[in-house]
C-alpha positions, -999 to 999 in steps of 0.1 A, spaced: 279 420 736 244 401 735 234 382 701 197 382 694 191 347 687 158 351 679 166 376 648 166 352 618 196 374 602 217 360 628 214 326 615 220 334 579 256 354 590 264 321 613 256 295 584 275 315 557 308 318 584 304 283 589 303 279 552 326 297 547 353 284 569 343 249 554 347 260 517 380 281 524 398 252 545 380 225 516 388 237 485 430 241 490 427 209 507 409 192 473 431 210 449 461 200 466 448 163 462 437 166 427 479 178 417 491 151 436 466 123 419 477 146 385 513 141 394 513 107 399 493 102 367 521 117 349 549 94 363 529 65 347 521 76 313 556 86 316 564 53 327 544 39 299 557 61 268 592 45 278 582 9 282 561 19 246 594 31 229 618 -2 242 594 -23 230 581 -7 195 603 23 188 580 48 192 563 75 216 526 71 225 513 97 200 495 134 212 460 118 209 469 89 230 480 107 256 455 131 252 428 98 259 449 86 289 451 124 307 426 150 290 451 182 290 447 208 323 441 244 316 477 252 332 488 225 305 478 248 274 488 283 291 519 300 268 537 321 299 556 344 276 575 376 289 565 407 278 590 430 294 
């Protein structure tokens, strides 16, 4: 099988596999990052709210939680089963 390199359509399917390899192998790759940065953010606010209660009584309040770590949209999903 020959390719006709000098057919300009040929270029537009190799730059869209090639960008699509790159988005398909990138993306996973920066959400995976992005939970672990979340995830580690949580263990200090966590960390925080109980070095906050020793040393006043009280949790860090909704709204100052909510200005440390705005909330995901996984965080305000209700999973509910409707069987």
């Amino acid at each position: 099988m020959e390719i006709d390199w000098s057919d300009p359509g040929v270029y537009v399917a190799a730059a869209g596999a090639l960008i699509g390899v790159a988005v398909g192998i990138g993306v996973p790759i920066f959400m995976v990052r992005r939970d672990r940065f979340d995830e580690e953010r949580l263990e200090q606010i966590r960390a925080l709210n109980k070095a906050t209660f020793e040393a006043t009584g009280e949790y860090l309040t909704k709204d100052e939680i909510e200005k440390i770590r705005p909330p995901r949209w996984m965080d305000t999903r209700e999973f509910r089963d409707d069987d």
